[in-house]
DRENPA-3360 file (N, C-alpha, C; in nm, 2 decimals, always signed):
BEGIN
1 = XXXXXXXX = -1.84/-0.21/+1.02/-1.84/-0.07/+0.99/-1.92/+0.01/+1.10 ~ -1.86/+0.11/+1.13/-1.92/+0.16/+1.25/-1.99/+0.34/+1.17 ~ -2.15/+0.32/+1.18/-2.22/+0.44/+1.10/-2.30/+0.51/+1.25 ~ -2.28/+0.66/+1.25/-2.36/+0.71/+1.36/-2.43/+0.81/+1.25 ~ -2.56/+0.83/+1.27/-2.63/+0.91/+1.21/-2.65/+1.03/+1.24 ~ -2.71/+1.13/+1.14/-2.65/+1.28/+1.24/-2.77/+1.31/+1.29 ~ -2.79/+1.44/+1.39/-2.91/+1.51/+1.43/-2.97/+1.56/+1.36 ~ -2.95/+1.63/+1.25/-2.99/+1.68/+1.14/-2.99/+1.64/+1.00;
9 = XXXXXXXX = -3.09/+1.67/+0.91/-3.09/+1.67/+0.76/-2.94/+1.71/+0.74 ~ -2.86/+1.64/+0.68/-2.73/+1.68/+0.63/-2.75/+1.79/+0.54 ~ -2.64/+1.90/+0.56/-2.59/+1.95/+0.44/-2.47/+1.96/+0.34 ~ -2.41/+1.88/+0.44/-2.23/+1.85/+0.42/-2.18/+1.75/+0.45 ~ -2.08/+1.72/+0.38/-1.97/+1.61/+0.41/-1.88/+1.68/+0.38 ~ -1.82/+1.60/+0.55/-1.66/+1.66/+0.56/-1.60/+1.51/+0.55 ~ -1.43/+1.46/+0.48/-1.41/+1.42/+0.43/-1.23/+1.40/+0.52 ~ -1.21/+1.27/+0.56/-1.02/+1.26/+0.58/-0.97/+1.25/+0.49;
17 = XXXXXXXX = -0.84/+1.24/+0.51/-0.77/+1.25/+0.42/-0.67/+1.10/+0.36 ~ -0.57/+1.10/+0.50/-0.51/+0.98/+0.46/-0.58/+0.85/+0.46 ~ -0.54/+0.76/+0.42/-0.70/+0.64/+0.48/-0.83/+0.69/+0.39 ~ -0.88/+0.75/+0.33/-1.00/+0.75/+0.31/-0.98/+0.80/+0.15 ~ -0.88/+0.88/+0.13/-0.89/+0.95/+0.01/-0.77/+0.88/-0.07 ~ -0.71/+0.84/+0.01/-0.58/+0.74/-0.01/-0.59/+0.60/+0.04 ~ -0.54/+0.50/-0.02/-0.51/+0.37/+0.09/-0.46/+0.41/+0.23 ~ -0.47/+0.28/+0.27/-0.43/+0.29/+0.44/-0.32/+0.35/+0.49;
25 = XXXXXXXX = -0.32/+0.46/+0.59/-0.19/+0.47/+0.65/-0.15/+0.40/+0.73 ~ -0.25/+0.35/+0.80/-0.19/+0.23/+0.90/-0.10/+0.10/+0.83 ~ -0.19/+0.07/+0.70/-0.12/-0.06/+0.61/+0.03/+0.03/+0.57 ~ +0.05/+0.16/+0.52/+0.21/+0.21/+0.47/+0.32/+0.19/+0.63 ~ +0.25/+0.26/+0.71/+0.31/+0.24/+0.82/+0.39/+0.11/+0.86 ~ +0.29/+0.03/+0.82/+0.34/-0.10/+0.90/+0.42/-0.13/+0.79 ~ +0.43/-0.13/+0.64/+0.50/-0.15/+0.56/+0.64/-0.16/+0.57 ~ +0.66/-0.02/+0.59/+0.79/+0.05/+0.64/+0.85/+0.00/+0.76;
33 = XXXXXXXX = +0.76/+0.01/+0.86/+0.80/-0.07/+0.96/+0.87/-0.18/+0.95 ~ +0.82/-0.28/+0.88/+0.85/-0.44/+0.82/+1.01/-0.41/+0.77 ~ +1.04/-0.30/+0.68/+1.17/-0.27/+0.58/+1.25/-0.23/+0.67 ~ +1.28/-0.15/+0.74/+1.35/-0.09/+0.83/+1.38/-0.21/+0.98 ~ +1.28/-0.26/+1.04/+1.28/-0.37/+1.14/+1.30/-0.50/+1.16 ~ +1.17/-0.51/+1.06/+1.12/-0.70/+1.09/+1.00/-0.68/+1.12 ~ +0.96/-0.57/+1.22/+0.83/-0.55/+1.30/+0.75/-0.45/+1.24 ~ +0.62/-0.53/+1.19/+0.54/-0.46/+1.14/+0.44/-0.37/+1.22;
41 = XXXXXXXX = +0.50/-0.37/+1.35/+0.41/-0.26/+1.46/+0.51/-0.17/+1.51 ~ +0.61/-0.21/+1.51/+0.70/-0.13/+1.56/+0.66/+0.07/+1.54 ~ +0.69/+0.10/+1.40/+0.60/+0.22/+1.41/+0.52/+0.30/+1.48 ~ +0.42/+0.21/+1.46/+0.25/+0.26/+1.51/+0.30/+0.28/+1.65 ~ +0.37/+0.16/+1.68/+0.39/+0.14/+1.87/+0.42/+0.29/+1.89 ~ +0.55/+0.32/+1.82/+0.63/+0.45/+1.90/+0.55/+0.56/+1.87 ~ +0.44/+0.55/+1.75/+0.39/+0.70/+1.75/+0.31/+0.72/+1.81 ~ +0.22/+0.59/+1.86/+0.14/+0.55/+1.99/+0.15/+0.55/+2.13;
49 = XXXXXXXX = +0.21/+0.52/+2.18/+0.30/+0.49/+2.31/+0.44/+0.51/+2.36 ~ +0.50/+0.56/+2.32/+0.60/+0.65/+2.31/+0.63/+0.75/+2.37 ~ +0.65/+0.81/+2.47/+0.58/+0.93/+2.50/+0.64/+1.05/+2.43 ~ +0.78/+1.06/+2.40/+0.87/+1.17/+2.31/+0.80/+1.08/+2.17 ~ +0.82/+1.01/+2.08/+0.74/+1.00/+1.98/+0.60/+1.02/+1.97 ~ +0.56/+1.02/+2.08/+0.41/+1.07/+2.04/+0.38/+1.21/+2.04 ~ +0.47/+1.27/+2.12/+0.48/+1.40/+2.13/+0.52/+1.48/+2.02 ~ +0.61/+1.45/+1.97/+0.64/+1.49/+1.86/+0.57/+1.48/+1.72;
57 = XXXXXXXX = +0.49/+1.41/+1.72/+0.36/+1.42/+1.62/+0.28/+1.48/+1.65 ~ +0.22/+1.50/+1.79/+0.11/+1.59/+1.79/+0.17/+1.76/+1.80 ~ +0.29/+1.76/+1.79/+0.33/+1.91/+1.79/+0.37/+1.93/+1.62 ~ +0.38/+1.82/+1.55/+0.43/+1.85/+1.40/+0.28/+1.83/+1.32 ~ +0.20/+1.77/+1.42/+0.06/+1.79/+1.31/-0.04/+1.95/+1.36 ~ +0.00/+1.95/+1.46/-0.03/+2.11/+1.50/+0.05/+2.20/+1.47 ~ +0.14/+2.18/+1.40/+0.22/+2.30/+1.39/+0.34/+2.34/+1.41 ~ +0.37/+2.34/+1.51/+0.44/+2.37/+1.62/+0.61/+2.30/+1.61;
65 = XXXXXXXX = +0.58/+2.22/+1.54/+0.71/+2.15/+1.49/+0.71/+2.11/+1.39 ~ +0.80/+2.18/+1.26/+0.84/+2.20/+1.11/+0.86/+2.02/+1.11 ~ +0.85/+1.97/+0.98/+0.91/+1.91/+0.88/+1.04/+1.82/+0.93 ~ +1.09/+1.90/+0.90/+1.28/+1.83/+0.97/+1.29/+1.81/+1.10 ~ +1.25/+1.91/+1.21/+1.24/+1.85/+1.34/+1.16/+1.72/+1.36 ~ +1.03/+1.71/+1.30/+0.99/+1.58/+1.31/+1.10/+1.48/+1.26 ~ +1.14/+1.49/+1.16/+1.19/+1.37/+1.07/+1.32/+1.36/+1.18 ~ +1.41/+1.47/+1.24/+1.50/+1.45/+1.33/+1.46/+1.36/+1.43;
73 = XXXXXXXX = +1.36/+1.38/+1.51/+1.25/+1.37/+1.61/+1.24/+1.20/+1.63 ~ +1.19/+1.19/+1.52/+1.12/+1.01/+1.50/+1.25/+0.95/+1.44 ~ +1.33/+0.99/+1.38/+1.48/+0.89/+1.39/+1.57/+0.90/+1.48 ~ +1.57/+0.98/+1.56/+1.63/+0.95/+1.73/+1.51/+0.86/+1.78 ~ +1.39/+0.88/+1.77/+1.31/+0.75/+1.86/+1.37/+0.62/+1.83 ~ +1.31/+0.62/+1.72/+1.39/+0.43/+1.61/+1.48/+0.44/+1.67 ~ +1.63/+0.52/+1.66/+1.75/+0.45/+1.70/+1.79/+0.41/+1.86 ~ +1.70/+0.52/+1.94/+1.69/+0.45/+2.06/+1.64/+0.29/+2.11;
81 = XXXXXXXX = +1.55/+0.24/+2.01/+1.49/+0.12/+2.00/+1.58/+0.02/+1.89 ~ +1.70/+0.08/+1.89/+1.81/+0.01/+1.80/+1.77/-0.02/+1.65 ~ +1.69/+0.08/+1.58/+1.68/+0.08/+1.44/+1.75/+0.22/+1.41 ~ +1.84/+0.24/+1.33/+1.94/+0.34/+1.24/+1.84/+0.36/+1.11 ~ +1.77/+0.49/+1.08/+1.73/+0.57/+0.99/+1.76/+0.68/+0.95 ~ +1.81/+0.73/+0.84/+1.84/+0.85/+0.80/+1.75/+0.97/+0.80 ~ +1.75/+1.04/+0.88/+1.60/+1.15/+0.89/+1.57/+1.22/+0.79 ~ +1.65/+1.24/+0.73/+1.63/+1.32/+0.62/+1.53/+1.23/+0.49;
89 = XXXXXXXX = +1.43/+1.27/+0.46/+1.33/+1.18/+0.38/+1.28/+1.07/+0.46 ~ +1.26/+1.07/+0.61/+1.15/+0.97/+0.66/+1.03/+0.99/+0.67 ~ +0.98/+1.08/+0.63/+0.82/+1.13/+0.67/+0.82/+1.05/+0.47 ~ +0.87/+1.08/+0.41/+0.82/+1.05/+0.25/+0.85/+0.93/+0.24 ~ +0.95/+0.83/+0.29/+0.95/+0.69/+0.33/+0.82/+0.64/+0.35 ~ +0.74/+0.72/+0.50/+0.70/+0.64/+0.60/+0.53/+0.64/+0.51 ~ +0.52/+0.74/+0.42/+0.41/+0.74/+0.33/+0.50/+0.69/+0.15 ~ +0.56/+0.65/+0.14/+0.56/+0.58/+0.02/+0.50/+0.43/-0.02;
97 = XXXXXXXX = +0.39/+0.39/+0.07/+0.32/+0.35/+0.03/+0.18/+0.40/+0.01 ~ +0.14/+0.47/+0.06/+0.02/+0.59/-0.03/-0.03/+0.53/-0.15 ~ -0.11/+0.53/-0.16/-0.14/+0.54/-0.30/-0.30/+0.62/-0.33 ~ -0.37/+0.72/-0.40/-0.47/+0.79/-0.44/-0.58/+0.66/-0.39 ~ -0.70/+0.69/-0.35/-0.79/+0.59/-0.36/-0.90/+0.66/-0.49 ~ -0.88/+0.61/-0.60/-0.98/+0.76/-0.70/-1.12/+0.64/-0.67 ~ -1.14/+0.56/-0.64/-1.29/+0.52/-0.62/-1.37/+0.64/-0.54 ~ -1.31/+0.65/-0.35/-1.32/+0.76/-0.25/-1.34/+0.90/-0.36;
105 = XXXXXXXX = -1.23/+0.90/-0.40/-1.24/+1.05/-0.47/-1.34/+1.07/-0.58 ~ -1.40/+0.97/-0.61/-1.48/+1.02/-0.70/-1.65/+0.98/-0.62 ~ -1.60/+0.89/-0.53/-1.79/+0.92/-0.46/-1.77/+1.06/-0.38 ~ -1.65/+1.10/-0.37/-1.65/+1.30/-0.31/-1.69/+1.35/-0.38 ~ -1.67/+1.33/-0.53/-1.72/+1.43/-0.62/-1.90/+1.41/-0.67 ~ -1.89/+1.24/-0.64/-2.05/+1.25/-0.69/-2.14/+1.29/-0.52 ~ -2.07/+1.32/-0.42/-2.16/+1.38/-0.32/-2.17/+1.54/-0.35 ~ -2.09/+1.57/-0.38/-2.10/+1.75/-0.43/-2.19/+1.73/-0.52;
113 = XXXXXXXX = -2.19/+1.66/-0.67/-2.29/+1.71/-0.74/-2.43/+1.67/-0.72 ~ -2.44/+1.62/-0.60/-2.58/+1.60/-0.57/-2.62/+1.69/-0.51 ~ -2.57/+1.81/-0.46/-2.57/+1.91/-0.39/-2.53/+1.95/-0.27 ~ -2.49/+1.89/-0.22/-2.39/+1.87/-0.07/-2.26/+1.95/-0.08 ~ -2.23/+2.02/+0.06/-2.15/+2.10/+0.04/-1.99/+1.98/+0.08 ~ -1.88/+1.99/+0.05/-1.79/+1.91/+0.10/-1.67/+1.96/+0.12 ~ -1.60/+1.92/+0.25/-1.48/+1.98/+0.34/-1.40/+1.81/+0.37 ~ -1.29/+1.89/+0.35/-1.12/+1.89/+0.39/-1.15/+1.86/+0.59;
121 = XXXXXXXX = -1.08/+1.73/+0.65/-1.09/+1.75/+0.77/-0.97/+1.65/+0.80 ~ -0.85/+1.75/+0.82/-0.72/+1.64/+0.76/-0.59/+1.63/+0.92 ~ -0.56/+1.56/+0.97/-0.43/+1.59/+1.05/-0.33/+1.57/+0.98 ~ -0.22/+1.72/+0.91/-0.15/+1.68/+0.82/-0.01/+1.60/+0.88 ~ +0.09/+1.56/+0.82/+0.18/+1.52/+0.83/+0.30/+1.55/+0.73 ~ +0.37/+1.62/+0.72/+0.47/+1.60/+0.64/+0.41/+1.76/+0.55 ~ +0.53/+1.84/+0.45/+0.54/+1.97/+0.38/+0.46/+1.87/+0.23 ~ +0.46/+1.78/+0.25/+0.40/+1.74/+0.05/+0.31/+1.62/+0.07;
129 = XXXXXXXX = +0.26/+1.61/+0.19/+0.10/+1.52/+0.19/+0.04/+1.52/+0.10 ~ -0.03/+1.65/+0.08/-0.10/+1.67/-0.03/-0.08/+1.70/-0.15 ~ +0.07/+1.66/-0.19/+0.09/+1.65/-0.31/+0.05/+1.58/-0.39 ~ -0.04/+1.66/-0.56/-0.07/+1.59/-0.63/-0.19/+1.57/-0.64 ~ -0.28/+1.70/-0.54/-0.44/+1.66/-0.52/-0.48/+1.84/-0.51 ~ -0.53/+1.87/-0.59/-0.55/+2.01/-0.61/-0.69/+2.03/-0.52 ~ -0.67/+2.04/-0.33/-0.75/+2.07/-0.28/-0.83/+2.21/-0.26 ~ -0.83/+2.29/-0.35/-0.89/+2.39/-0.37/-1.01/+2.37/-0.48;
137 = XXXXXXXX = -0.95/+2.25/-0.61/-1.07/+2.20/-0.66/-1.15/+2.15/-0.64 ~ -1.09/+2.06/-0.55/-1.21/+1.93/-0.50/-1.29/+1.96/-0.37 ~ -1.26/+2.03/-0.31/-1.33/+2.11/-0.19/-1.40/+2.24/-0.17 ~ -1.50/+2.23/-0.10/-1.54/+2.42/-0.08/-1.50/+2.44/+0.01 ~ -1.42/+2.37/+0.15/-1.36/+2.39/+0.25/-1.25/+2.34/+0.30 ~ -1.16/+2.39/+0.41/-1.04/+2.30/+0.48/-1.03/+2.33/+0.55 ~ -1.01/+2.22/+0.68/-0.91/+2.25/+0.80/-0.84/+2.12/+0.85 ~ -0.71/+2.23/+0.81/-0.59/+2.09/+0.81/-0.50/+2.16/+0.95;
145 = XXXXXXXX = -0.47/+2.04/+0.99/-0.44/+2.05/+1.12/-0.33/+2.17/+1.17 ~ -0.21/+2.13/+1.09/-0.12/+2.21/+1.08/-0.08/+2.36/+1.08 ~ -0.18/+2.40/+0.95/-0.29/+2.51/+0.95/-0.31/+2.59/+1.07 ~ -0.43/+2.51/+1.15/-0.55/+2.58/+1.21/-0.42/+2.53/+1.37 ~ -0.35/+2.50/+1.39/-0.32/+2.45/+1.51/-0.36/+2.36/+1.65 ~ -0.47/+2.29/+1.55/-0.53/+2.15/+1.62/-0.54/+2.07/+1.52 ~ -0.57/+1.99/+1.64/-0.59/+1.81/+1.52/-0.68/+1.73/+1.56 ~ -0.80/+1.65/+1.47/-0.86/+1.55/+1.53/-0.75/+1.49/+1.63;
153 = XXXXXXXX = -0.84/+1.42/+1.74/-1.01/+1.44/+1.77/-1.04/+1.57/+1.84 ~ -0.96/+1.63/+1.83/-1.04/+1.79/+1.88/-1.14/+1.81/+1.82 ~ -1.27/+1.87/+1.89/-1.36/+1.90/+1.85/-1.36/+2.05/+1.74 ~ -1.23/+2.11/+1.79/-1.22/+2.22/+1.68/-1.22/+2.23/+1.58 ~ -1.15/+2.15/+1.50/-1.09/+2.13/+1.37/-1.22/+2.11/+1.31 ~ -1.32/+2.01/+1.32/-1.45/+1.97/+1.31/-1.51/+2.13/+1.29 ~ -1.56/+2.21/+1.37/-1.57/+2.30/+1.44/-1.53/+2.46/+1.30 ~ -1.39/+2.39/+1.28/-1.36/+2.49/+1.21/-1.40/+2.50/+1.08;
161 = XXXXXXXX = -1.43/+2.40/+1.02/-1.45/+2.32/+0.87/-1.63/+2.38/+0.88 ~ -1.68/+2.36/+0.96/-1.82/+2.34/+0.94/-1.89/+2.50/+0.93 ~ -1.76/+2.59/+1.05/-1.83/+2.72/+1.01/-1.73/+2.79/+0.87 ~ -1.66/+2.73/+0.80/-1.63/+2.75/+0.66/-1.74/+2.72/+0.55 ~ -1.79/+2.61/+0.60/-1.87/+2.58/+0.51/-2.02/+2.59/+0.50 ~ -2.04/+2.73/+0.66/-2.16/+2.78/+0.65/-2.26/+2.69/+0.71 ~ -2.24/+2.56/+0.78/-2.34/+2.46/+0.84/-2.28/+2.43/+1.00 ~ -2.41/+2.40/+1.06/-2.39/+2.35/+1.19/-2.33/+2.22/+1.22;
169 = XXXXXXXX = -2.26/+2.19/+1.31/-2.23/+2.08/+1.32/-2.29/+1.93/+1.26 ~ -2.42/+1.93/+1.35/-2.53/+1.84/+1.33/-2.61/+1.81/+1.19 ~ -2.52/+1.92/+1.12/-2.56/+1.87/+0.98/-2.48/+1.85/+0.88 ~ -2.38/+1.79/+0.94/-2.29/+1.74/+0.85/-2.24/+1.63/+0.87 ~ -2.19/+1.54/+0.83/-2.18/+1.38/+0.83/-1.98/+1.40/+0.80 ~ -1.95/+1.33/+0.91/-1.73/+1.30/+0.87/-1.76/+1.15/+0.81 ~ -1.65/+1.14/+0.76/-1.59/+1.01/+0.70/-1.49/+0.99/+0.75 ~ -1.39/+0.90/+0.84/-1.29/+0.87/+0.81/-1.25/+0.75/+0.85;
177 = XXXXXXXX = -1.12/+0.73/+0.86/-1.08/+0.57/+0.89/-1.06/+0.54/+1.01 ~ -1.04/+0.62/+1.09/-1.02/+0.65/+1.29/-1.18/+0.60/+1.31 ~ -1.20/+0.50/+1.42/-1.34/+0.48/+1.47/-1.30/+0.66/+1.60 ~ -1.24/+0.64/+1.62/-1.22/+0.77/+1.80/-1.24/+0.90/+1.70 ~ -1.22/+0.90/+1.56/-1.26/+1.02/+1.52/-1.39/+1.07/+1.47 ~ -1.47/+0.95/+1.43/-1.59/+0.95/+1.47/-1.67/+0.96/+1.56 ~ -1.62/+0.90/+1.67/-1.68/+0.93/+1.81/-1.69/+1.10/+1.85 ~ -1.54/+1.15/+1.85/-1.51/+1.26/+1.81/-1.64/+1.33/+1.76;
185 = XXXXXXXX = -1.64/+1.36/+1.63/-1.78/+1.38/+1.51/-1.88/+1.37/+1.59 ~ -1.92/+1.27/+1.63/-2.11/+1.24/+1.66/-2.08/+1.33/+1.82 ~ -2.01/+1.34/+1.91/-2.00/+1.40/+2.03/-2.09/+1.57/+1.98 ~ -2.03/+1.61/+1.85/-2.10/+1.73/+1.85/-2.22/+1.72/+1.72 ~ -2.28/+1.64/+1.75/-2.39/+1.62/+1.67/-2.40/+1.55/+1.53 ~ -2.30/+1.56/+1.48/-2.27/+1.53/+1.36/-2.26/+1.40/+1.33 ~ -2.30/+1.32/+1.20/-2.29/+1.20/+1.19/-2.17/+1.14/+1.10 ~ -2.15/+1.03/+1.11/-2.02/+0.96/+1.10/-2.02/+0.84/+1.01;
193 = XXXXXXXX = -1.94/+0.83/+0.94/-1.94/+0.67/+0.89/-1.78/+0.64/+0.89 ~ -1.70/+0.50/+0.98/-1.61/+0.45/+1.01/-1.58/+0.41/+0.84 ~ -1.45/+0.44/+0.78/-1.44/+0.44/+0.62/-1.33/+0.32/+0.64 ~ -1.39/+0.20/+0.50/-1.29/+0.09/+0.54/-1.32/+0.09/+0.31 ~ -1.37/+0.11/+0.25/-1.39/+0.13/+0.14/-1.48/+0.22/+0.06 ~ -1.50/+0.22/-0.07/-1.58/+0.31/-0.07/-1.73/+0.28/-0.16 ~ -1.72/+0.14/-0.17/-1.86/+0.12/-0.17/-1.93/+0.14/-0.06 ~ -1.88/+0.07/+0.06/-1.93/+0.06/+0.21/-1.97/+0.20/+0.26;
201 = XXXXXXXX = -1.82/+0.25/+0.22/-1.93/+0.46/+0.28/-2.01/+0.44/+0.16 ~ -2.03/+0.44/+0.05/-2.12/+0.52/-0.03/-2.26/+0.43/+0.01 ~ -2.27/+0.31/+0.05/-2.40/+0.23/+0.07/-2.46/+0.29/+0.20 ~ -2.35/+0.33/+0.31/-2.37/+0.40/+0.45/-2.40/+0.55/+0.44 ~ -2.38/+0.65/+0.36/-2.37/+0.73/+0.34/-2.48/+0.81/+0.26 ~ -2.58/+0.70/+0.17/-2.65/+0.75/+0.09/-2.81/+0.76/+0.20 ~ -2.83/+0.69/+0.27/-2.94/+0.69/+0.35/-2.96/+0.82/+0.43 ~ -2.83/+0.85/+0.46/-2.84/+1.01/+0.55/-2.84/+1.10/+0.48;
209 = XXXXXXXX = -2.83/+1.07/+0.34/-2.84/+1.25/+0.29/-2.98/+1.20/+0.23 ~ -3.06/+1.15/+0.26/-3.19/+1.14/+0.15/-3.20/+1.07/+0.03 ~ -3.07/+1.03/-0.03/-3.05/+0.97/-0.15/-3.04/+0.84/-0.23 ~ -3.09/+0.78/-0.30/-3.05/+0.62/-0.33/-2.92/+0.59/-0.33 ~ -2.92/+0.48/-0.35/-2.71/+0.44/-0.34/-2.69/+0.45/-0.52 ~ -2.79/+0.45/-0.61/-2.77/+0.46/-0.72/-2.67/+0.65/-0.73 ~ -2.78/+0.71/-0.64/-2.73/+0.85/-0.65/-2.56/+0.90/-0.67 ~ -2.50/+0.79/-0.58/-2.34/+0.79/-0.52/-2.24/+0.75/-0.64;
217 = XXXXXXXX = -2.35/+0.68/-0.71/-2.25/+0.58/-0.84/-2.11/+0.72/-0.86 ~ -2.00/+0.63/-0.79/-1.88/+0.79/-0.86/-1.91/+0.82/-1.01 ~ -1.93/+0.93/-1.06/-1.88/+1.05/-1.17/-1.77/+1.05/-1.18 ~ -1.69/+1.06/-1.30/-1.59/+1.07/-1.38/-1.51/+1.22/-1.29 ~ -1.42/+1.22/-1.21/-1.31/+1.31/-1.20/-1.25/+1.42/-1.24 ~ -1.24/+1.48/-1.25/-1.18/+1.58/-1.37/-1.04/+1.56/-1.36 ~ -0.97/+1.55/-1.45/-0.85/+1.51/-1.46/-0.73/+1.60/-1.35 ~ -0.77/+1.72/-1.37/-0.70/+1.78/-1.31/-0.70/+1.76/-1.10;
225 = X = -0.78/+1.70/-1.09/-0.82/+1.66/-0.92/-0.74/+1.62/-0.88;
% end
């Protein structure tokens, strides 16, 4: 686990989304990949290295390219690599293995009630990501990529969340599953913890805000979250 400490007394935690608040995207990805292929990298490759597949994600998580263009977009990549997908419903495919992580979500909520402010710090993907998670409850802030028209690792988006939530960089601590998005994070002062579960953030996590690891024990959810 990779933990950077921040410059400052925390006042906030900012929080990812896929991967941290959910299972792995990287594990759905390759899933899909496996169903469609044989190759469980195949995916990651083209949204990685690709140069029109990769393009086309960083213009659909900024904005700039709707829903369907993506889904058009990344099933002409596949079939150029001789995989045939129907675009219509591959972005909800490519996340139908998702699943909620409510452990994560509820050490989010027992960092709030210990008094810590907490933000949304998300590169969206797809019109119904966030379906199913009433981020106006569970948050005092957002900046989702799509939104604001940047995306981790920009230092913006960081940037944007932190003056929502009324704190400086350096005093807020990210979570997420990306180590480069961390790096990201600590570049502008801010401390970081590389998220692979959520005992491990909450054992990493409790030393920077001042608090015991007893402090973190998750609190009950409110159903409606």
């Amino acid at each position: 686990m990779t933990v950077v400490a921040p410059r400052q007394r925390p006042r906030a935690v900012l929080f990812d989304f896929g991967g941290v608040l959910t299972t792995s995207v990287l594990g759905a990805f390759a899933d899909f990949s496996e169903q469609i292929s044989g190759d469980r990298g195949l995916v990651l490759k083209l949204l990685s290295n690709d140069p029109e597949a990769s393009r086309i994600l960083v213009e659909h998580e900024e904005g700039r390219l709707d829903h369907d263009g993506f889904e058009a977009g990344f099933a002409a990549a596949l079939a150029a690599v001789g995989v045939q997908v129907e675009a219509e419903g591959l972005i909800a495919r490519l996340q139908s293995g998702l699943r909620r992580d409510q452990h994560t979500i509820d050490l989010l909520a027992a960092v709030r009630a210990s008094g810590f402010k907490v933000g949304l710090v998300s590169n969206s993907l797809g019109r119904d990501c966030y379906a199913g998670y009433d981020l106006d409850v569970m948050f005092d802030a957002q900046a989702i990529s799509g939104i604001e028209g940047v995306r981790k690792p920009s230092r913006r988006l960081y940037e944007i969340a932190c003056e929502r939530l009324g704190v400086e960089p350096p005093e807020a601590v990210m979570i997420d599953d990306l180590k480069q998005n961390i790096t990201a994070a600590a570049a502008l002062g801010m401390g970081g913890v590389v998220h692979t579960d959520a005992a491990s953030t909450a054992a990493a996590l409790a030393p920077m805000l001042g608090l015991e690891p007893h402090d973190l024990h998750p609190h009950p959810t409110p159903k409606e979250i």
